[in-house]
N, CA, C and O atoms as a CHARMM CRD file, in Angstrom:
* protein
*
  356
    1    1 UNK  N     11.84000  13.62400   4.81000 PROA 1      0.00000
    2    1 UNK  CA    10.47600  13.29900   5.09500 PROA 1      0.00000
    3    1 UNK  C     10.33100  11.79300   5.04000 PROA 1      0.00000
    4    1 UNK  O     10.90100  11.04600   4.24400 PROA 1      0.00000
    5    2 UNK  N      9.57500  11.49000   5.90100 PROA 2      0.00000
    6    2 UNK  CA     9.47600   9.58900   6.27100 PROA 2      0.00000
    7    2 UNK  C      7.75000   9.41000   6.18100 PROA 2      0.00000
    8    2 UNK  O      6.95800   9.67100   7.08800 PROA 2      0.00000
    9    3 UNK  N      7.49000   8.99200   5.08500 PROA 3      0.00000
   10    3 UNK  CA     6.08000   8.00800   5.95100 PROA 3      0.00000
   11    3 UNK  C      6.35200   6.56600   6.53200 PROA 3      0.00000
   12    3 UNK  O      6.88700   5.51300   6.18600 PROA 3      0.00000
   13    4 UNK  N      5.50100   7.25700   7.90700 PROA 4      0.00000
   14    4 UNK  CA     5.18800   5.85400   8.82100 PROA 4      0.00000
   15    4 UNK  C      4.89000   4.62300   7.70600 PROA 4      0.00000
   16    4 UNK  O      3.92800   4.35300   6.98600 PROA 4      0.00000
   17    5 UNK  N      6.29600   3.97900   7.95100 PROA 5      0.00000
   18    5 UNK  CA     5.96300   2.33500   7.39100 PROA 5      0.00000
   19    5 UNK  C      5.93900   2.81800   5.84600 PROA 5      0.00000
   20    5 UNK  O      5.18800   2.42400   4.95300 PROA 5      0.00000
   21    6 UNK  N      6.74900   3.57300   5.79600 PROA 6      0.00000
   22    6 UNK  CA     6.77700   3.88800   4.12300 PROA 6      0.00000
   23    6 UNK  C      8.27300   4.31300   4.08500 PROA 6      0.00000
   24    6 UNK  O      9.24800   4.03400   4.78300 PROA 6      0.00000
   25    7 UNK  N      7.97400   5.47000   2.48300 PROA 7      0.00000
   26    7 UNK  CA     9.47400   5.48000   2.57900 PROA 7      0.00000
   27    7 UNK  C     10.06900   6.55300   2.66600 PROA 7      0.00000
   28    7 UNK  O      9.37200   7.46100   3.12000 PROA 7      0.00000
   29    8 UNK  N     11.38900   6.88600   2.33500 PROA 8      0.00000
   30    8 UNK  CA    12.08700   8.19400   2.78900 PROA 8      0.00000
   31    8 UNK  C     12.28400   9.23500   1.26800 PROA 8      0.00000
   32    8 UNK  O     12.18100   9.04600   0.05600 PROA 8      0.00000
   33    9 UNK  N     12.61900  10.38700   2.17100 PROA 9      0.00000
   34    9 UNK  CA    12.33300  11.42600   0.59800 PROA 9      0.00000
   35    9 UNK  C     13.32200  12.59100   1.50100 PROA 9      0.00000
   36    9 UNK  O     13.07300  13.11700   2.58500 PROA 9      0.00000
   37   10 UNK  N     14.61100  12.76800   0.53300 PROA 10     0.00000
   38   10 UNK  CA    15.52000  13.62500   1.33900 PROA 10     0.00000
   39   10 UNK  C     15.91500  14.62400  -0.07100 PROA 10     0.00000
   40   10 UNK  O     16.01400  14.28300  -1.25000 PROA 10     0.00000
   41   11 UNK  N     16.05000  15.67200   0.42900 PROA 11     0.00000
   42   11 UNK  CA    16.54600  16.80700  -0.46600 PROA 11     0.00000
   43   11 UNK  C     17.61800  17.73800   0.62400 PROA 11     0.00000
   44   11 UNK  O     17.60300  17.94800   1.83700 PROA 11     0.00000
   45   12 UNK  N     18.47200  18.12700  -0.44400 PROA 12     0.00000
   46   12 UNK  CA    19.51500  19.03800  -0.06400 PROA 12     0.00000
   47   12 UNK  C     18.97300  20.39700  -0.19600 PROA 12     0.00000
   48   12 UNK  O     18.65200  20.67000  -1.35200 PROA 12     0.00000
   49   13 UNK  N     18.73500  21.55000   0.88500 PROA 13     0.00000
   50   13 UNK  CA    18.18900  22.45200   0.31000 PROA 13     0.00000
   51   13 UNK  C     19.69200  23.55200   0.16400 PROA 13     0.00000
   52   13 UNK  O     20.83000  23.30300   0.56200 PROA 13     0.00000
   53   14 UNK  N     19.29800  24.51800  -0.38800 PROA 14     0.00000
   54   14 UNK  CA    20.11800  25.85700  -0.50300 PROA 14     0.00000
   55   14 UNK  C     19.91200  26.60300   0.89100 PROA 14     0.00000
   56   14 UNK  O     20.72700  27.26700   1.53100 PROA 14     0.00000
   57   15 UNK  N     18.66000  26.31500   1.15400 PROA 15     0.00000
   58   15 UNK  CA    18.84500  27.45300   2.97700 PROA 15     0.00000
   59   15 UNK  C     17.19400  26.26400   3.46800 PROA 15     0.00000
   60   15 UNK  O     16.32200  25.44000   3.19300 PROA 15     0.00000
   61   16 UNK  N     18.04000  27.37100   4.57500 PROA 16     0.00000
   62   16 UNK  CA    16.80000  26.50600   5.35900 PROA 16     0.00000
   63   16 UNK  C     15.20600  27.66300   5.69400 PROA 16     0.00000
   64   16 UNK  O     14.86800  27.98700   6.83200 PROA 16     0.00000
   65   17 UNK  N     14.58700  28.02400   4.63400 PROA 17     0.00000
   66   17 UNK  CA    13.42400  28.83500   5.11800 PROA 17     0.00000
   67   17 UNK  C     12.08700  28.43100   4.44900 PROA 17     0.00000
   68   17 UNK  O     12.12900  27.76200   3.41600 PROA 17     0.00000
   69   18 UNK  N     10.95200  28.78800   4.96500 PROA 18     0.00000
   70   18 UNK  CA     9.62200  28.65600   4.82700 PROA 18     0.00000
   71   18 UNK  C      9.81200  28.12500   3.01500 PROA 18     0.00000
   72   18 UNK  O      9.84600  27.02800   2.45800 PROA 18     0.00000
   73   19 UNK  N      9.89400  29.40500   2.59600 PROA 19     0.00000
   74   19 UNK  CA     9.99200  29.36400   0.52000 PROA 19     0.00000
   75   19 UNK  C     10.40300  28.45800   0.22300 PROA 19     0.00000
   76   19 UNK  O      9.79100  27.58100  -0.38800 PROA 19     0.00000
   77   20 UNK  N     11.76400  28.41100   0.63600 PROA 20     0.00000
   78   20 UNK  CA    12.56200  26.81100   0.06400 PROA 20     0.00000
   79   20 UNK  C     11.97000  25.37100   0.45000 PROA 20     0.00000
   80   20 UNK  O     12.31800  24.33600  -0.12000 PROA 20     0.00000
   81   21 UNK  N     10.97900  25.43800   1.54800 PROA 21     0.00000
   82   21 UNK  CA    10.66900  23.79100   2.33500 PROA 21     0.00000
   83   21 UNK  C      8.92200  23.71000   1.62800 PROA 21     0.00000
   84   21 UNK  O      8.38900  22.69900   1.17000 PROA 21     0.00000
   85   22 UNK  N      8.38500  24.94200   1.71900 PROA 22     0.00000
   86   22 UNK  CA     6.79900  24.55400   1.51600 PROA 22     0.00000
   87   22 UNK  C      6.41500  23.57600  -0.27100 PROA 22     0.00000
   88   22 UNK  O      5.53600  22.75100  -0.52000 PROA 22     0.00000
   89   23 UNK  N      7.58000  24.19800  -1.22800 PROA 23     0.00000
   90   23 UNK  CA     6.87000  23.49000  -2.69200 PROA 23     0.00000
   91   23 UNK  C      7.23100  22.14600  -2.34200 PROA 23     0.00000
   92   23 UNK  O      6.39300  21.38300  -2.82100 PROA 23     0.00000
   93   24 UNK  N      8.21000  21.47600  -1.64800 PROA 24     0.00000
   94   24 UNK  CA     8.57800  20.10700  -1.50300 PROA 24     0.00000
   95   24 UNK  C      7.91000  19.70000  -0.67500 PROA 24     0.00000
   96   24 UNK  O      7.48500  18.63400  -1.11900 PROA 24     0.00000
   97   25 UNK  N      7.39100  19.90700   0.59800 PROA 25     0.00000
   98   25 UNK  CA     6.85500  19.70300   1.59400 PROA 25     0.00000
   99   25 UNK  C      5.09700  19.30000   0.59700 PROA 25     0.00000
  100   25 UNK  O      4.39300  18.29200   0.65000 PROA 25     0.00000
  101   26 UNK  N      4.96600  20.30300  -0.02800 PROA 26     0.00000
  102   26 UNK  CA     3.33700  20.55000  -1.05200 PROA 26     0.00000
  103   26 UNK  C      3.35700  19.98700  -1.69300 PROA 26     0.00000
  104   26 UNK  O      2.27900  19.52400  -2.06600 PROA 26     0.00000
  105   27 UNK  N      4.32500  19.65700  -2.20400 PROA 27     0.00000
  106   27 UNK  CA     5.03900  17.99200  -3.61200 PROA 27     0.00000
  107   27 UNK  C      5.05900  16.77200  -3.26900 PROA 27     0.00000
  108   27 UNK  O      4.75300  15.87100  -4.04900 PROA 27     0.00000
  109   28 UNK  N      5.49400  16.54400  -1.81900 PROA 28     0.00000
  110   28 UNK  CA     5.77400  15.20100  -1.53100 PROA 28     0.00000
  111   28 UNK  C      4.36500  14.73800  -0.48900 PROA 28     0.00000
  112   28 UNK  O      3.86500  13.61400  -0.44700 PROA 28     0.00000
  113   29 UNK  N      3.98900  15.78300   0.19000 PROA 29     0.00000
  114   29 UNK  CA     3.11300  15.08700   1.34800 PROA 29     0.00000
  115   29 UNK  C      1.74100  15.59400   0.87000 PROA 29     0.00000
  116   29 UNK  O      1.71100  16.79600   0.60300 PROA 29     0.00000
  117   30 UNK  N      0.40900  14.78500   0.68600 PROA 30     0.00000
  118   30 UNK  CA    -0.80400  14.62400   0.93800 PROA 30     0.00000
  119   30 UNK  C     -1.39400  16.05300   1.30900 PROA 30     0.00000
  120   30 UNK  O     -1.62600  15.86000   2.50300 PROA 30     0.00000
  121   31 UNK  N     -1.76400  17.28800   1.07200 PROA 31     0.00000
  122   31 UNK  CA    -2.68800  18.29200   2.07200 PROA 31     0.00000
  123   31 UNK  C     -3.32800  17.22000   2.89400 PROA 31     0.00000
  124   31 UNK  O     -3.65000  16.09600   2.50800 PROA 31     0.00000
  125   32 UNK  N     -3.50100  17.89000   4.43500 PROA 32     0.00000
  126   32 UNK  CA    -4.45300  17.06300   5.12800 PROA 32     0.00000
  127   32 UNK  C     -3.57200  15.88900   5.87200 PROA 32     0.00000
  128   32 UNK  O     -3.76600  15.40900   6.98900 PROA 32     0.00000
  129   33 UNK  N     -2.98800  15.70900   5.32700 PROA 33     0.00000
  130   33 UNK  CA    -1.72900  14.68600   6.11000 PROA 33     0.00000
  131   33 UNK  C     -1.58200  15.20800   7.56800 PROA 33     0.00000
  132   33 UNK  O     -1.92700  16.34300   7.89900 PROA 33     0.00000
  133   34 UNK  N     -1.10600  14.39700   8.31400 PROA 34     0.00000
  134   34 UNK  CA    -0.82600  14.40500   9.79400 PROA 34     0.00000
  135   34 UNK  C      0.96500  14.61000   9.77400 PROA 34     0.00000
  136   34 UNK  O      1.64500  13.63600   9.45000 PROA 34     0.00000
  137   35 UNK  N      1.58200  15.81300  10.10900 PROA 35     0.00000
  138   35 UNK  CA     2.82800  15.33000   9.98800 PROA 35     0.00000
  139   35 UNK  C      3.63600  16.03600  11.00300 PROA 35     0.00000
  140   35 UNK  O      3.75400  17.24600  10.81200 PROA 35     0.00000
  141   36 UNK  N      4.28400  15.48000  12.15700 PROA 36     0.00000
  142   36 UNK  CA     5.19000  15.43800  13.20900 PROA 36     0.00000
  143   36 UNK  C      6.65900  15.80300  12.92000 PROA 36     0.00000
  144   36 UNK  O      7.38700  15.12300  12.19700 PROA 36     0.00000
  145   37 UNK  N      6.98200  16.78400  13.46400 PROA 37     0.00000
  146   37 UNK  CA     8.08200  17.57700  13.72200 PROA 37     0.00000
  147   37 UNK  C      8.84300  17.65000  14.64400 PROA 37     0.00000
  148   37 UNK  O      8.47700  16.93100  15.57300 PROA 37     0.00000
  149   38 UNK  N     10.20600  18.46100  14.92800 PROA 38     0.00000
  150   38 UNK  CA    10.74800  19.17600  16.12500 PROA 38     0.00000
  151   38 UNK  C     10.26900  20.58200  16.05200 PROA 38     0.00000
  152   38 UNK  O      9.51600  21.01600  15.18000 PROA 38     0.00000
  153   39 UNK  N     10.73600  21.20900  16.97500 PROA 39     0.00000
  154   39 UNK  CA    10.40500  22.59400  17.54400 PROA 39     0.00000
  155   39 UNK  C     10.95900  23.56300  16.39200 PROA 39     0.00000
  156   39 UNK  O     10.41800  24.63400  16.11800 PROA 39     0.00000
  157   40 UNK  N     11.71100  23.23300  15.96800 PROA 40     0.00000
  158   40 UNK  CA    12.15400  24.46500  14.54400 PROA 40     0.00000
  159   40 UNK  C     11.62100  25.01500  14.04800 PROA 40     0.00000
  160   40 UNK  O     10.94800  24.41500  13.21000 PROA 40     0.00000
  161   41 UNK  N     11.43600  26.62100  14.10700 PROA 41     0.00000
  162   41 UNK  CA    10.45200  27.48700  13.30400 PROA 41     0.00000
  163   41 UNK  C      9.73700  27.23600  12.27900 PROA 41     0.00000
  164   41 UNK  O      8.53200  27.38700  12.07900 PROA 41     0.00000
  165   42 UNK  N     11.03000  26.61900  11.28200 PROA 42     0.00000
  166   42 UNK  CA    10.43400  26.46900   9.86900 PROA 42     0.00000
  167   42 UNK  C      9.08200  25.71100   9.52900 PROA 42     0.00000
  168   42 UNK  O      8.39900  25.86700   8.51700 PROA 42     0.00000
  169   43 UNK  N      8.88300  24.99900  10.41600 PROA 43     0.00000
  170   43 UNK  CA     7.68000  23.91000  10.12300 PROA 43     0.00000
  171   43 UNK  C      6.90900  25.06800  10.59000 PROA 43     0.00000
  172   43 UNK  O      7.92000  25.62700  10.16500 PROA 43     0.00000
  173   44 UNK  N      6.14600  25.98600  11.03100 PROA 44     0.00000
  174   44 UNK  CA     5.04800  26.67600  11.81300 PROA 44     0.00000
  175   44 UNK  C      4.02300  27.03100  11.03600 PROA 44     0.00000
  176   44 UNK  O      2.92300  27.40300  11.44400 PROA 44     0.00000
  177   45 UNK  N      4.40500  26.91100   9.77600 PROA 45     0.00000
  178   45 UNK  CA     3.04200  27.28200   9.04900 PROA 45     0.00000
  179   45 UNK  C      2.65000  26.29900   8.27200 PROA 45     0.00000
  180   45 UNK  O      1.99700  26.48700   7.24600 PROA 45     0.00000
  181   46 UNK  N      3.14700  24.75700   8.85000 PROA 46     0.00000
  182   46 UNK  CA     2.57800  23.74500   7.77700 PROA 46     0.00000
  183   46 UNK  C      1.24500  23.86500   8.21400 PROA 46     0.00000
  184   46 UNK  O      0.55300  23.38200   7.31800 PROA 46     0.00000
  185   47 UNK  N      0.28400  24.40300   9.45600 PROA 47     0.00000
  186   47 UNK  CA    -0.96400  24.03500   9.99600 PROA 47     0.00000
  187   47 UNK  C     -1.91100  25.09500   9.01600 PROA 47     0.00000
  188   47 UNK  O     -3.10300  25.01300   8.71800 PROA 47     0.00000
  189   48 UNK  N     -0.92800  26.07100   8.66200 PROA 48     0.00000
  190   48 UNK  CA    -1.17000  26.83400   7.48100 PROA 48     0.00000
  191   48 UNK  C     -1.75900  26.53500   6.01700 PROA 48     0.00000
  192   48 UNK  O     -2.71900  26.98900   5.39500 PROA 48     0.00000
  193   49 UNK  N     -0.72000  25.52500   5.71900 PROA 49     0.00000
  194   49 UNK  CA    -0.61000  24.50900   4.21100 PROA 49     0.00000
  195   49 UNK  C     -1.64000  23.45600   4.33900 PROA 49     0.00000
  196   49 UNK  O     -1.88400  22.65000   3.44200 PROA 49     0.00000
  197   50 UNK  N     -2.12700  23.48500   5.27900 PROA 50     0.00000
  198   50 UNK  CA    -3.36700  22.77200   5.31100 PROA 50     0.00000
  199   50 UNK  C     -2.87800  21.27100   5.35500 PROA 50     0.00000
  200   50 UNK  O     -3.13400  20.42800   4.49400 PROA 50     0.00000
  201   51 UNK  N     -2.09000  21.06600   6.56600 PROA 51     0.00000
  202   51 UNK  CA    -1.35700  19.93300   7.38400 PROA 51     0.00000
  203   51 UNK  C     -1.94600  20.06100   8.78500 PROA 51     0.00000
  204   51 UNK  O     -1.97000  21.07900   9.47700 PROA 51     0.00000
  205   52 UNK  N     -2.48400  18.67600   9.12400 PROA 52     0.00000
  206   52 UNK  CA    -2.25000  18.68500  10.79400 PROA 52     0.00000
  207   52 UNK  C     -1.20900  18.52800  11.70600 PROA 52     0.00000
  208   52 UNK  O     -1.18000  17.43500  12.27100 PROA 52     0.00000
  209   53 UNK  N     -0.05800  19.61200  12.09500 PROA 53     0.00000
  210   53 UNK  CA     1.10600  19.56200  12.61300 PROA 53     0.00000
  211   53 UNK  C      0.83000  19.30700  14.22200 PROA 53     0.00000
  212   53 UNK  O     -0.00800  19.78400  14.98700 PROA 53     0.00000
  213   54 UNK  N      1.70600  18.52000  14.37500 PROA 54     0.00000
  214   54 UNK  CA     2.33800  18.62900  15.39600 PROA 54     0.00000
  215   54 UNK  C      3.74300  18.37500  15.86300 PROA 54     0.00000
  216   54 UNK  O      4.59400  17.71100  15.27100 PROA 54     0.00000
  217   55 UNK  N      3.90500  19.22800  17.43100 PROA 55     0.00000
  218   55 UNK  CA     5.52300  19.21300  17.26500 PROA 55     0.00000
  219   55 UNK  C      5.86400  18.44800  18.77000 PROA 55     0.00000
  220   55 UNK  O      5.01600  18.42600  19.66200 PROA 55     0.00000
  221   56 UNK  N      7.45600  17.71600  18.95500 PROA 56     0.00000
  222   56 UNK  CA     7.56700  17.48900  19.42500 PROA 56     0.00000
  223   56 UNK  C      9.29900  18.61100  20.46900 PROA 56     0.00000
  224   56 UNK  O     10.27800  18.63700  19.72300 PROA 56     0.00000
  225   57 UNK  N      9.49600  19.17200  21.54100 PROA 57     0.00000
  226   57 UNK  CA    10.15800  20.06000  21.99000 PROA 57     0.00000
  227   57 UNK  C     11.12600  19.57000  22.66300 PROA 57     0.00000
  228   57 UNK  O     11.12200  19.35900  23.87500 PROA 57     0.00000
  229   58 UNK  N     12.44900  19.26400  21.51400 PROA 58     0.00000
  230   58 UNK  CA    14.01300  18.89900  22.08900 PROA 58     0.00000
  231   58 UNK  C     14.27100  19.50700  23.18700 PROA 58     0.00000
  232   58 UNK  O     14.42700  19.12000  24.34500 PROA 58     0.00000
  233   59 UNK  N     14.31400  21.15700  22.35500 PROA 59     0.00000
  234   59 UNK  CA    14.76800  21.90300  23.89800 PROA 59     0.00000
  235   59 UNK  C     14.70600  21.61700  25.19500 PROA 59     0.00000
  236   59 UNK  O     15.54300  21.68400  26.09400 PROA 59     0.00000
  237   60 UNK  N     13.12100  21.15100  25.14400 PROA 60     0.00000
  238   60 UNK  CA    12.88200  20.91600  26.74700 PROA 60     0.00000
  239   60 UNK  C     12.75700  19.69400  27.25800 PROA 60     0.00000
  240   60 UNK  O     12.10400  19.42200  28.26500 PROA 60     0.00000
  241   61 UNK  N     13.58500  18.66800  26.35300 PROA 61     0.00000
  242   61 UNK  CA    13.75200  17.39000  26.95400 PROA 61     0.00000
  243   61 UNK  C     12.71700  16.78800  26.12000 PROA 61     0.00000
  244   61 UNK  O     12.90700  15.57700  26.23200 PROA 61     0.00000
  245   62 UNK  N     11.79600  16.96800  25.40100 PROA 62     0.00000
  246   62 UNK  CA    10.73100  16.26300  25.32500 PROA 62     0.00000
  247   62 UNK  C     11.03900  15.30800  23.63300 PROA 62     0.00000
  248   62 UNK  O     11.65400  15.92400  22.76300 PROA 62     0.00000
  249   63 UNK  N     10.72200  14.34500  23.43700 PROA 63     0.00000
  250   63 UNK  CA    11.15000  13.73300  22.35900 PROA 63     0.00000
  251   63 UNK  C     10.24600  12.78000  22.28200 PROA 63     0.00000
  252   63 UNK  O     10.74500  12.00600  21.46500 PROA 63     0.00000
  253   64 UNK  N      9.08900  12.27900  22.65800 PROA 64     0.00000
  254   64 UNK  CA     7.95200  11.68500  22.10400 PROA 64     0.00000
  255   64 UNK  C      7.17900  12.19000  23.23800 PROA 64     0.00000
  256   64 UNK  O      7.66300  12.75000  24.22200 PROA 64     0.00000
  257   65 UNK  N      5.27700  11.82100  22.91200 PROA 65     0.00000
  258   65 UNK  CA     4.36300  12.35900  23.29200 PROA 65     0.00000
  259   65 UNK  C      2.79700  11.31600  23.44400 PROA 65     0.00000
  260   65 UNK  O      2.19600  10.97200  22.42600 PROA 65     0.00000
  261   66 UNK  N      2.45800  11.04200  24.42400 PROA 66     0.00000
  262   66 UNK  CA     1.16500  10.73600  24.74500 PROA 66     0.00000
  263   66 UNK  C      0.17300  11.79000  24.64000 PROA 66     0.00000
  264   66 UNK  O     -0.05500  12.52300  25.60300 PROA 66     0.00000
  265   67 UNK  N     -0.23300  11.87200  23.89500 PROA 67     0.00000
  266   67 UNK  CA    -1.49000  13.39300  23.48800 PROA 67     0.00000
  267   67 UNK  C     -2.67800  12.67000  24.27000 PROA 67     0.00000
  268   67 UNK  O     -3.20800  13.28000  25.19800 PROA 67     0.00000
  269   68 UNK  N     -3.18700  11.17700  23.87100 PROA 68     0.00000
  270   68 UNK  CA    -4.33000  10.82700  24.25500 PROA 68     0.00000
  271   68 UNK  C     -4.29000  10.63600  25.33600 PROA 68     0.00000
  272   68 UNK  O     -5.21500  11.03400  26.04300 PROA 68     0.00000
  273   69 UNK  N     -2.79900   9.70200  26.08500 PROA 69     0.00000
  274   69 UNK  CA    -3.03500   9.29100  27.53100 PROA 69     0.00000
  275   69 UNK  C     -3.73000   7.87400  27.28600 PROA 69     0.00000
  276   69 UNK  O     -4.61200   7.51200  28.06600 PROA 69     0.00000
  277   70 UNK  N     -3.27800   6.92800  26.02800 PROA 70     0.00000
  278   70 UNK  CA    -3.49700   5.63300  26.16400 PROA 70     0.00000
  279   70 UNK  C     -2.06800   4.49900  26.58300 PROA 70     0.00000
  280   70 UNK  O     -1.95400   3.28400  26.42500 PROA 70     0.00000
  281   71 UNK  N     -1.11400   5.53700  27.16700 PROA 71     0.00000
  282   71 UNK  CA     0.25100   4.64700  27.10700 PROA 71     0.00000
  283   71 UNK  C      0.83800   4.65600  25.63300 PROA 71     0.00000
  284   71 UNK  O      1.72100   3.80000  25.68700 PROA 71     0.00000
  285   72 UNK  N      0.81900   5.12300  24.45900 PROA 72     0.00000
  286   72 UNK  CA     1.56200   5.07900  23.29600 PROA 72     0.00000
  287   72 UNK  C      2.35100   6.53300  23.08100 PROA 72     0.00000
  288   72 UNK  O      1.57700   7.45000  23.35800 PROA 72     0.00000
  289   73 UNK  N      3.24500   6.85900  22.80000 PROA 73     0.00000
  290   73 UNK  CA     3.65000   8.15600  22.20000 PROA 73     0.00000
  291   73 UNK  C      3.77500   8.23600  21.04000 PROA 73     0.00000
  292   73 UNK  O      4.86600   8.44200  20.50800 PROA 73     0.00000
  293   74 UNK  N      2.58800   8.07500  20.35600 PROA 74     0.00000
  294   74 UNK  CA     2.11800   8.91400  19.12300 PROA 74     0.00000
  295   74 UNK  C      2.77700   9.81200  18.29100 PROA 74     0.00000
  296   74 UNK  O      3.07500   9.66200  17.10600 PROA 74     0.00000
  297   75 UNK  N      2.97000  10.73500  19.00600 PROA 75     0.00000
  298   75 UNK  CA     3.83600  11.74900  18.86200 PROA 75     0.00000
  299   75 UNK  C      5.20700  11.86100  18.81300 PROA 75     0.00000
  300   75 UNK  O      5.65500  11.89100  19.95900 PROA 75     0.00000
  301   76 UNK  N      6.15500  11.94300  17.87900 PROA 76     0.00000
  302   76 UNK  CA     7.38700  11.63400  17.67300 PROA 76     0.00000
  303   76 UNK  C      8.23800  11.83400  16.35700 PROA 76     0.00000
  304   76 UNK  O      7.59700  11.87800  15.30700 PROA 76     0.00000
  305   77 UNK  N      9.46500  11.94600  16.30600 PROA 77     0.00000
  306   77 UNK  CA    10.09000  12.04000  14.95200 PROA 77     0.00000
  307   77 UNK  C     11.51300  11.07900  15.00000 PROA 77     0.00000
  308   77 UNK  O     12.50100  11.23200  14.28100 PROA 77     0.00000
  309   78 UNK  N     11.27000   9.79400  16.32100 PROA 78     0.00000
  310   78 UNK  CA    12.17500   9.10000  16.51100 PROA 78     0.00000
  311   78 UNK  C     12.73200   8.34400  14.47800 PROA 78     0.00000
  312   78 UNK  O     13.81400   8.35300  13.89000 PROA 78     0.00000
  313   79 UNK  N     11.48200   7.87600  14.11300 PROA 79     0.00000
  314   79 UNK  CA    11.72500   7.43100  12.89600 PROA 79     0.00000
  315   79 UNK  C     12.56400   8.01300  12.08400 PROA 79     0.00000
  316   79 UNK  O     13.55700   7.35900  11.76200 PROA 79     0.00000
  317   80 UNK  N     12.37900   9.51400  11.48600 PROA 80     0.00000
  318   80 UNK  CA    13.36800  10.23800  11.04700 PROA 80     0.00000
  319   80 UNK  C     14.51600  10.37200  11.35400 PROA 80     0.00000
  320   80 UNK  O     15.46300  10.43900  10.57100 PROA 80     0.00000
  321   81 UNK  N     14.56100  10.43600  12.76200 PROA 81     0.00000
  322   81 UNK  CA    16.18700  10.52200  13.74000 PROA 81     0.00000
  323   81 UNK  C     16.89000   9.38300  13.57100 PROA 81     0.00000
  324   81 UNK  O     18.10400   9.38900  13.77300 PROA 81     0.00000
  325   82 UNK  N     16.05500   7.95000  13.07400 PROA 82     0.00000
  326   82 UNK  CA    16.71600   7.13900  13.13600 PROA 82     0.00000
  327   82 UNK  C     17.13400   6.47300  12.17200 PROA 82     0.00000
  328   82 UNK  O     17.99500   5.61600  12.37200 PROA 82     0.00000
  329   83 UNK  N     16.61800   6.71000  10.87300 PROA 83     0.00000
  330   83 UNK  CA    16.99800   6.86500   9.31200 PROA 83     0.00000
  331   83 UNK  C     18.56600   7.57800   9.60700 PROA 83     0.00000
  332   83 UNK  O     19.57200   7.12900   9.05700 PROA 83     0.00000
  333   84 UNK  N     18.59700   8.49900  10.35300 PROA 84     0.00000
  334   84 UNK  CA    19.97200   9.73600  10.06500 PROA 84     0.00000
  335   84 UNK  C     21.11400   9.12600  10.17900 PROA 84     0.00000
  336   84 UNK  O     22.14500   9.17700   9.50900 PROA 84     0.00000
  337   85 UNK  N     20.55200   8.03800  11.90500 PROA 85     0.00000
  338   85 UNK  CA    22.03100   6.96600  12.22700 PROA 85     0.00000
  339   85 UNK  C     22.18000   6.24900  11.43500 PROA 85     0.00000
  340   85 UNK  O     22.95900   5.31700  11.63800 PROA 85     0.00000
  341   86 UNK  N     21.45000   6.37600  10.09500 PROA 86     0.00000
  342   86 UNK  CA    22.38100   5.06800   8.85000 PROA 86     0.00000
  343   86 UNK  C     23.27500   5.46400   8.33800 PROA 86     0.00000
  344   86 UNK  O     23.82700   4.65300   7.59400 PROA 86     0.00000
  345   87 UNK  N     23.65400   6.31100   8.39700 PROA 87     0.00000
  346   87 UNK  CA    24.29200   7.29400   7.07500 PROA 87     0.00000
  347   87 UNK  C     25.29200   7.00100   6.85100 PROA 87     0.00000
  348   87 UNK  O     25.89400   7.12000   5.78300 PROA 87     0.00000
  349   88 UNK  N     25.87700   6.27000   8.49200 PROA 88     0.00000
  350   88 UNK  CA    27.63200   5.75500   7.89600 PROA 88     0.00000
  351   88 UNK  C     27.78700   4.27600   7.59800 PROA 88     0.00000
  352   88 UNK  O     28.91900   3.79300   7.60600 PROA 88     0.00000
  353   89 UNK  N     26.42900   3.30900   7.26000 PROA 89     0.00000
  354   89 UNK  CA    27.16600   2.15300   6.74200 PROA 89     0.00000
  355   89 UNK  C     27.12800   1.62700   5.33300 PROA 89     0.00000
  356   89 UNK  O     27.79900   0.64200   5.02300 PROA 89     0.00000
């Protein structure tokens, strides 16, 4: 997890499902927070947890997002993706 212009918060989980992600997800981020994803199931009920989700869809090519249509893509998880390429120095 990354806040914009903040900082990073990584955990190793045991599996990857709803149970295991929501107490950390409920621990680390704000209710009410705005928080941007990929298409992966697991996130689907953060809009649930009382998060404003949105996602962005690898599958189909898509990897950032103009929602408003002011020229910015808003929408994105480039930041996270790009924390990952540190890993080997």
């Amino acid at each position: 997890m990354m806040q914009r212009g903040g900082e990073v918060t990584i955990h190793m989980l045991p599996n990857v499902q709803q149970a295991t992600i929501k107490p950390i997800i409920r621990g680390t981020i704000a209710k009410g927070s705005e928080v941007h994803t990929d298409e992966y199931n697991i996130y689907n009920r953060l809009s649930n947890w009382g998060y404003t989700h949105h996602t962005v869809c690898h599958a189909a090519g898509e990897y950032a997002r103009d929602e408003d249509k002011h020229g910015f893509h808003e929408i994105h998880i480039n930041t996270m993706e790009g924390f990952w390429s540190l890993r080997d120095l």
